[in-house]
N, C-alpha and C positions, 0 to 999 in steps of 0.2 A: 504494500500500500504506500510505505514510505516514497516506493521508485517513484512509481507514478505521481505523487505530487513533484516531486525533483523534476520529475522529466516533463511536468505540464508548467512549474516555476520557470522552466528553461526556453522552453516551446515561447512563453510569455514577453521575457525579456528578450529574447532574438525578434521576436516579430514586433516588440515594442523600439527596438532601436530601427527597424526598418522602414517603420511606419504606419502597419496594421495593426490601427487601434481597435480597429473591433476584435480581432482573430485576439492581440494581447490582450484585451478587457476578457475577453473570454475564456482562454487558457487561467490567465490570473484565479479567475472566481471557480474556475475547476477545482485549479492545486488548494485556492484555499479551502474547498468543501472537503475535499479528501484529507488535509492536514489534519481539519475537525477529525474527520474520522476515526484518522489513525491515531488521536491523541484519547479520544473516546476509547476505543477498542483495548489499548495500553493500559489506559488507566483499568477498567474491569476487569482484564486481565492480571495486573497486578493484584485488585482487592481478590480476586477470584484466589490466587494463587496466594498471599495471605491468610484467609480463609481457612484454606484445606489444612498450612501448615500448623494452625493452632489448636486444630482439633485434637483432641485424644484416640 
């Protein structure tokens, strides 16, 4: 998940130094929903894996 926002970050600023503001406005608001995600998914994961290790 991580890739894919990097590589839609990337996508973003090459087409933002070129010119295409729509295609970088649009890459941009990709990587950052996917960042969300991956930062969501991380985080339950970790409380998940907390969790398990306190149990008896």
């Amino acid at each position: 998940m991580l890739h894919w926002t990097i590589t839609f970050l990337i996508l973003a600023l090459i087409a933002g130094l070129l010119g295409f503001t729509g295609l970088a406005g649009a890459a941009a608001s990709i990587a950052q929903v996917l960042f969300v995600v991956f930062l969501v998914l991380l985080v339950v994961s970790f409380l998940s894996k907390g969790l398990k290790g306190k149990t008896h």
